[in-house]
C-alpha positions in Angstrom: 0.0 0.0 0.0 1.4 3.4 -0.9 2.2 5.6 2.5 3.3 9.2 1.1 5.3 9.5 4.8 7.3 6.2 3.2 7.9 8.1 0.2 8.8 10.7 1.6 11.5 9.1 4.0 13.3 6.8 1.0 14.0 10.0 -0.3 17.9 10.2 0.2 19.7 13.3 1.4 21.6 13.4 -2.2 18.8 13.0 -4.1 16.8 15.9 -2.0 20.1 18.4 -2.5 20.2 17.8 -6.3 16.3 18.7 -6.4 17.2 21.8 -4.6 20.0 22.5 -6.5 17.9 21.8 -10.2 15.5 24.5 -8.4 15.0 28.2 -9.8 16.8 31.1 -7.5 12.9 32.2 -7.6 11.4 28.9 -6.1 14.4 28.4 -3.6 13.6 31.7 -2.1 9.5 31.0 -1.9 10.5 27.9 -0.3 12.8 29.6 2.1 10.6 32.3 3.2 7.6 30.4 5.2 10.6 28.5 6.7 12.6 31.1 7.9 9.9 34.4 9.0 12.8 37.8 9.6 10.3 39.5 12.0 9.6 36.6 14.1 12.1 37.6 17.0 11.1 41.6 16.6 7.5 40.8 16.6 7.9 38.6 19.8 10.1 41.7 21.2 7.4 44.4 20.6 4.5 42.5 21.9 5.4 41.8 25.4 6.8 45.5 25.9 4.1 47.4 25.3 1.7 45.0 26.5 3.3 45.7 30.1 3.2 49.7 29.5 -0.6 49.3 28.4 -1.7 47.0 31.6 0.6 48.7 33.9 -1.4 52.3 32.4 -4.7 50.7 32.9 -4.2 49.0 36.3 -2.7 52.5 37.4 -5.9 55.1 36.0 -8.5 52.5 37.8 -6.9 52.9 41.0 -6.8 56.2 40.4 -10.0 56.3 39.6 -11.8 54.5 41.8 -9.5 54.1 44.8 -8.4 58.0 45.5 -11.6 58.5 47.2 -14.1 56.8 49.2 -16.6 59.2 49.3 -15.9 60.6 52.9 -15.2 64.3 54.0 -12.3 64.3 56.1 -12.3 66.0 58.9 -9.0 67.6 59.3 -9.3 68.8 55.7 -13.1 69.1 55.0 -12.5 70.0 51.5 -10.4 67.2 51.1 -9.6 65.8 47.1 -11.9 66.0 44.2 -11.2 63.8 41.4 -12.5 65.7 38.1 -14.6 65.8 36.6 -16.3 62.1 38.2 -16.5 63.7 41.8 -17.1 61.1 43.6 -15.8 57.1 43.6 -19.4 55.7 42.7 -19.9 57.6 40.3 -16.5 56.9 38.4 -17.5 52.9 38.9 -21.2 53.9 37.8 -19.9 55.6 34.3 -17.1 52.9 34.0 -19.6 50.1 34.0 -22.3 52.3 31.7 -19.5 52.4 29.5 -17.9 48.7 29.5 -20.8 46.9 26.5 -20.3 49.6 24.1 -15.8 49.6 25.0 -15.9 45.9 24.7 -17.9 46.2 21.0 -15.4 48.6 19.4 -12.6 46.6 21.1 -13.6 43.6 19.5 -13.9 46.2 16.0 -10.5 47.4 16.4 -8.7 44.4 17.7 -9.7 42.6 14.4 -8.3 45.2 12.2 -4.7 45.9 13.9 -1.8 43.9 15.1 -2.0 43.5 19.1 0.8 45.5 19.7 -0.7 48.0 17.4 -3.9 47.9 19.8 -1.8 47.9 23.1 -0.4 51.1 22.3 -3.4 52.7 20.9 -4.7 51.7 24.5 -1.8 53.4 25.9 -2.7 56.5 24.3 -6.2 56.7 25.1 -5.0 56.1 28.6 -2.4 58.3 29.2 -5.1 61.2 27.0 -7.7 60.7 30.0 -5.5 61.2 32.3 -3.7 64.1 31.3 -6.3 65.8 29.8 -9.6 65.0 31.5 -8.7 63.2 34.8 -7.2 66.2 37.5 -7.0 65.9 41.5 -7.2 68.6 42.9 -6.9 69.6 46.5 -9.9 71.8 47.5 -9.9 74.6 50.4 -11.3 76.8 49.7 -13.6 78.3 46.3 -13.4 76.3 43.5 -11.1 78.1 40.9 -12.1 75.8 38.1 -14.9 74.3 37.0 -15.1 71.4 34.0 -16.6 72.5 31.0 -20.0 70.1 30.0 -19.2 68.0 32.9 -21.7 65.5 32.1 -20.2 65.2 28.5 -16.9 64.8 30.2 -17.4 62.4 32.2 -18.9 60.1 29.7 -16.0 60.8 27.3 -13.1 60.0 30.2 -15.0 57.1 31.2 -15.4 55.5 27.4 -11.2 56.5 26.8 -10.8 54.3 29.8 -12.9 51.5 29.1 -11.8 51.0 25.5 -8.3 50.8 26.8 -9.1 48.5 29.2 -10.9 46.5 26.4 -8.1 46.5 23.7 -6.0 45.4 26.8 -7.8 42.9 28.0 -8.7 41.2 24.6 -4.9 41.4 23.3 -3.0 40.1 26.9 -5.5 36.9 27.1 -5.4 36.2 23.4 -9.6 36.5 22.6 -10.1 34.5 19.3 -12.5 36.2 16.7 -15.8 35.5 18.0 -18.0 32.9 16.1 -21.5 34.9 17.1 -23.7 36.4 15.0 -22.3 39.4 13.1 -25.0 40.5 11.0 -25.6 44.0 10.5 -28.9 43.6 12.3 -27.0 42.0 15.1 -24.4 44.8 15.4 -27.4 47.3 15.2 -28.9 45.8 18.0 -26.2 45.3 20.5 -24.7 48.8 19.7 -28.7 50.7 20.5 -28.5 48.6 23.5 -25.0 49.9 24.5 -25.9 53.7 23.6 -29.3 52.9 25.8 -27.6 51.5 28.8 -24.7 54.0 28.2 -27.7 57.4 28.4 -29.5 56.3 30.7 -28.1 54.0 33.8 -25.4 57.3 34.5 -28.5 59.9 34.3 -30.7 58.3 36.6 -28.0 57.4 39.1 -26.7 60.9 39.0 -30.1 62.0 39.9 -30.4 59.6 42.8 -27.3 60.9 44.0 -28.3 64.5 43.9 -31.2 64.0 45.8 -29.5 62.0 49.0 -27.0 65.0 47.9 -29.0 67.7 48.8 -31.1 66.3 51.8 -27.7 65.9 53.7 -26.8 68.8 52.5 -29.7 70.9 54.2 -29.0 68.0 57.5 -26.2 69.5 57.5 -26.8 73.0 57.1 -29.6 72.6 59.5 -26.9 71.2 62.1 -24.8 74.3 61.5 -21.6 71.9 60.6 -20.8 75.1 57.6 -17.1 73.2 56.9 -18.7 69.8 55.9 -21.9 71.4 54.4 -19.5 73.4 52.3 -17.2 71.0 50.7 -20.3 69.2 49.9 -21.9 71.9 47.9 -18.8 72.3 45.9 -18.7 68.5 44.9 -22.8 68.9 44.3 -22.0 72.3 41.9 -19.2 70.1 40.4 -21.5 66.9 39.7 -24.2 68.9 38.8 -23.8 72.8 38.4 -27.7 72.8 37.8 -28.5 70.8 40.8 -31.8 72.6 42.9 -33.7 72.4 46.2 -37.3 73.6 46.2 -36.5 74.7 42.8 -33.6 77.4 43.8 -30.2 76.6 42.3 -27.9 75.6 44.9 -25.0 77.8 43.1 -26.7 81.0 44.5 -26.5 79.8 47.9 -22.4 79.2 47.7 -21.2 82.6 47.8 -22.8 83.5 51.4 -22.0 79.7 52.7 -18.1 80.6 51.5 -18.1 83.8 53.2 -19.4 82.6 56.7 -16.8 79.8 56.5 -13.4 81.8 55.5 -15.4 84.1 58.8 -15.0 81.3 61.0 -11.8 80.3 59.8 -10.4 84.0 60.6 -12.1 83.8 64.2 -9.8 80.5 64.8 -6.4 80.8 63.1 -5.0 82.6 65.9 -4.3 80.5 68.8 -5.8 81.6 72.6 -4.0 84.4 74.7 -2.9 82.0 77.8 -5.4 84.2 80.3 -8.2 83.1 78.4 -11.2 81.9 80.1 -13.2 79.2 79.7 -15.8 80.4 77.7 -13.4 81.8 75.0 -12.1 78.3 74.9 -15.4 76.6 74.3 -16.5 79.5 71.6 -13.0 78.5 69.7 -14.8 74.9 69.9 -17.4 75.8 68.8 -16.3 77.7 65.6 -14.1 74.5 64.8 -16.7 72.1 65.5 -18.9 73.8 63.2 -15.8 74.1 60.8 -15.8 70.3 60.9 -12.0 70.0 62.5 -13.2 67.4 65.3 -9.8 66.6 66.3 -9.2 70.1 67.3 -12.4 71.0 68.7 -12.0 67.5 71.5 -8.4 68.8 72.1 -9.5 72.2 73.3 -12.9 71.3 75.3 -10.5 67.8 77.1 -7.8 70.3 78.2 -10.0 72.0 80.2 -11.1 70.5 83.8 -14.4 72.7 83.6 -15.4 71.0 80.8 -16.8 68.2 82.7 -18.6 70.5 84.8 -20.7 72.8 81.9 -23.6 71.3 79.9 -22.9 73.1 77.0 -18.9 71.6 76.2 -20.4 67.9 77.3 -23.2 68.2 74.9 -20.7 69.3 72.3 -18.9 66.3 73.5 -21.3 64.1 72.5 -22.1 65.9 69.2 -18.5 65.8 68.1 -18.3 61.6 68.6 -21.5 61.4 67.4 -20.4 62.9 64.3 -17.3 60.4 64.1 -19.5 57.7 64.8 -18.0 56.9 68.3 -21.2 56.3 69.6 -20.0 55.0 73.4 -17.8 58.5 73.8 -21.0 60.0 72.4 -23.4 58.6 75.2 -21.3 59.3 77.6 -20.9 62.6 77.3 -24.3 62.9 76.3 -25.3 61.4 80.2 -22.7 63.7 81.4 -24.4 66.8 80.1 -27.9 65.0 81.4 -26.8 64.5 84.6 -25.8 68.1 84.8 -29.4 69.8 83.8 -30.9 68.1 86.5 -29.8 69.9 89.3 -30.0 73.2 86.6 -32.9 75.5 87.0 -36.1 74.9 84.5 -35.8 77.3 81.2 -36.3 77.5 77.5 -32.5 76.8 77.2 -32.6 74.3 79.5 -35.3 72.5 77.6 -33.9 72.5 73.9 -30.3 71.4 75.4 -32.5 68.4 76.7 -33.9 68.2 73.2 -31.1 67.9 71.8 -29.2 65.7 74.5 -32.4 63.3 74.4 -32.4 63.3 71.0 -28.4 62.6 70.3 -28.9 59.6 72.4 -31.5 58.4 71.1 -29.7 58.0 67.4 -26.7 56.5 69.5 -28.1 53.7 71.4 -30.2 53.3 67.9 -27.2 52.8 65.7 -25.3 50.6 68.9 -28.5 48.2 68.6 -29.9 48.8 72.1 -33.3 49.8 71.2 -35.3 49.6 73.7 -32.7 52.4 75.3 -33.7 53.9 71.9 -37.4 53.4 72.4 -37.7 55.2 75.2 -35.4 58.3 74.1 -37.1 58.6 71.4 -40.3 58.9 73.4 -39.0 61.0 75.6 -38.9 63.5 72.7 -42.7 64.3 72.8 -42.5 66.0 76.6 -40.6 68.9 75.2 -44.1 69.5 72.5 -45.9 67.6 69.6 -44.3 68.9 66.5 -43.9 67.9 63.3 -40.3 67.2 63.4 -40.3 64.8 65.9 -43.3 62.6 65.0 -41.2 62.1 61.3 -38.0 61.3 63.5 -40.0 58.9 65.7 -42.2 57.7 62.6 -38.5 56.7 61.2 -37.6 55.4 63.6 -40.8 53.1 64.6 -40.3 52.5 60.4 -36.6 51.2 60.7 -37.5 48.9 63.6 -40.4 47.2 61.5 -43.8 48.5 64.2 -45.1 50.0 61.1 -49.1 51.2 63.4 -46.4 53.2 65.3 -44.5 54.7 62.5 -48.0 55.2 60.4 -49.2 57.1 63.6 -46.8 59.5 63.8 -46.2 59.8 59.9 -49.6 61.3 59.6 -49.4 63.5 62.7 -46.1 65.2 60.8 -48.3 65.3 58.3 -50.9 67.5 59.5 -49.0 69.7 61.4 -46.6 70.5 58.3 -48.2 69.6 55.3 -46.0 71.9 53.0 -43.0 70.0 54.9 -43.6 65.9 55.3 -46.7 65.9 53.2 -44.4 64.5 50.3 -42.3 62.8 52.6 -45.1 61.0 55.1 -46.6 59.7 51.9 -43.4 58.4 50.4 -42.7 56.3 53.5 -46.2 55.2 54.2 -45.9 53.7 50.5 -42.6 52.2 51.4 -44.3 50.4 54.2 -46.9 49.1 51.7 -44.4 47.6 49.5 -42.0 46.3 51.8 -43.8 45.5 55.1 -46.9 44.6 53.0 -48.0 41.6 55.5 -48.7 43.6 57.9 -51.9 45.0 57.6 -51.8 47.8 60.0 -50.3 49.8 57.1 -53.7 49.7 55.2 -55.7 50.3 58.0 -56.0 54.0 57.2 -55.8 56.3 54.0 -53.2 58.4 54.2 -53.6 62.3 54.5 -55.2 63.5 51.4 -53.6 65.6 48.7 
């Protein structure tokens, strides 16, 4: 039986150089050249070099991105970094992701028309154009100098740059064969509407999410006169959204007189405290940099002192300051400290809204220390000093979080009624929450809610 690999071994080394040798100069070097490639070694060269610049670029803008900042105001430096134009860590991973279908298509486009090297560098340079271009950290302390042009635009722009780097990256280092799918015109169509969909929407209605928790901690804050942290919140707000409102008034109007009562304050503590200074003058400089959100500073001043532990006000403002780093056991006891004090103080208006407030601080810490039936009746507590509005919503929250949802319906409509213009949005929006989430308990139905 004929075997061609037979044939082709009684061949004898003569008889193959003699072939060669009866060859054309044109044939010998067609045979030569799939045998022998020239660029083999340079292509093998280029690959792995620029494949380690492109990952090492990518690796280095996400963590930039996404690892810079976690979203907390720091204390010492209220202000703290802003990472433009994306503001905020979530919101980088939120446009990132939005991004990521549409990156991966023209990836896939791109990586099938160039060499890999050829796609590693292109990723390089789309890299290292986000970041010198769009991406900027800048340390914030004060008005914001510069603000980012179509911001929105921006960050859907930086965001794609990254992700198509990342793509080309990815595809090329793990060595993604073409893809057998469907690639139909109609196909393409299909998955790139889908991309532009998820890409226009997802990062709009997040944004507006954000806003809104934005904004109500914004006027918490506000509210709780803590200007420093209210302020470097309002600048990353403007930032994320310079058309960003409350009540419908543009939050940009209210910057200018915010700034100025901060860089006031700011002026009222740089100096430091003649060494005859009394007590009071002490706990006003506490107060100024408590309110300036410099915590650290504010319990170095008030623990110094040996009459702090006897005044009501510096323990309350104790309790205030770890309540606001979330020590809540420093918070309650300074908290009873302040209590303990008002007893044996005479009865007055002041008297009574420093036991508000006192009540009402430790209340939110046993509540957040999972004590609450210490909670409970703290919370309770609250309706001695008058029925108002304000503190059947706290207490209708409250009864909300801990699942009694008669008590929380209770005082949800009393907040109601008393300030329509106020809760009546809010009461109905967590009496509806109730419905959906505690829907087996049928107290929650038992009454319609306040009418329009």
């Amino acid at each position: 039986m004929y075997s061609p690999r037979s044939a082709c071994c009684s061949i004898s080394h003569a008889e193959l150089v003699e072939s060669i040798g009866k060859s054309s100069p044109a044939d010998r070097r067609i045979t030569r050249v799939p045998a022998f490639p020239m660029n083999h070694h340079t292509q093998n060269f280029q690959e792995p070099v620029v494949r380690v610049f492109a990952v090492f670029s990518t690796i280095s803008l996400l963590v930039a991105l996404i690892g810079i900042n976690d979203g907390a105001i720091s204390a010492k430096r209220p202000a703290g970094t802003i990472v433009l134009p994306f503001v905020w860590r979530d919101v980088a991973a939120v446009c990132l992701l939005s991004t990521a279908p549409l990156a991966w298509m023209v990836g896939r486009i791109l990586s099938s028309r160039f060499r890999k090297w050829q796609c590693c560098l292109f990723a390089a340079l789309l890299l290292v154009f986000v970041w010198g271009l769009l991406v900027r950290f800048q340390e914030i302390d004060g008005p914001l100098k510069e603000l980012p042009v179509f911001p929105g635009t921006m960050r859907l722009v930086a965001a794609f740059c990254v992700t198509v780097g990342t793509a080309l990256v990815t595809q090329t280092v793990i060595n993604t064969s073409v893809d057998h799918r469907r690639n139909d015109r109609q196909t393409i169509f299909l998955r790139a509407v889908s991309g532009l969909t998820l890409l226009a929407l997802v990062p709009r209605i997040y944004l507006d999410a954000r806003g809104h928790h934005d904004a109500e901690q914004f006027v918490s804050l506000r509210e709780q006169s803590r200007l420093g942290e209210a302020g470097s919140l309002l600048r990353r707000m403007v930032i994320l959204d310079p058309a960003i409102r409350i009540d419908g008034q543009l939050l940009r109007r209210e910057q200018p007189e915010l700034e100025r009562n901060i860089d006031l304050l700011r002026r009222q503590t740089r100096n430091e405290l003649p060494a005859a200074a009394v007590f009071d003058q002490h706990l006003e400089r506490a107060r100024g940099l408590a309110m300036l959100g410099l915590t650290e500073d504010t319990i170095r001043i008030l623990l110094e002192k040996s009459e702090t532990f006897q005044n009501v006000e510096a323990c309350s403002l104790l309790g205030t300051v770890y309540e606001n780093r979330l020590d809540w056991s420093s918070a309650l006891r300074f908290y009873g400290m302040a209590d303990q004090l008002l007893t044996s103080s005479p009865e007055s208006p002041a008297t009574a809204a420093q036991s508000y407030q006192i009540a009402m601080g430790s209340a939110y810490c046993y509540r957040r220390l999972g004590r609450l039936s210490e909670a409970r009746t703290q919370y309770l507590s609250l309706l001695k000093f008058g029925s108002n509005a304000d503190t059947h919503f706290l207490l209708a929250r409250f009864f909300e979080d801990i699942q009694e949802t008669g008590s929380a319906r209770h005082h949800a409509e009393a907040a109601m009624q008393l300030a329509p213009m106020r809760y009546g949005v809010k009461g109905r929006e967590l009496i509806r929450k109730m419905q959906v989430l505690h829907f087996r308990c049928l107290s929650v139905y038992g009454h319609s809610a306040t009418p329009e």
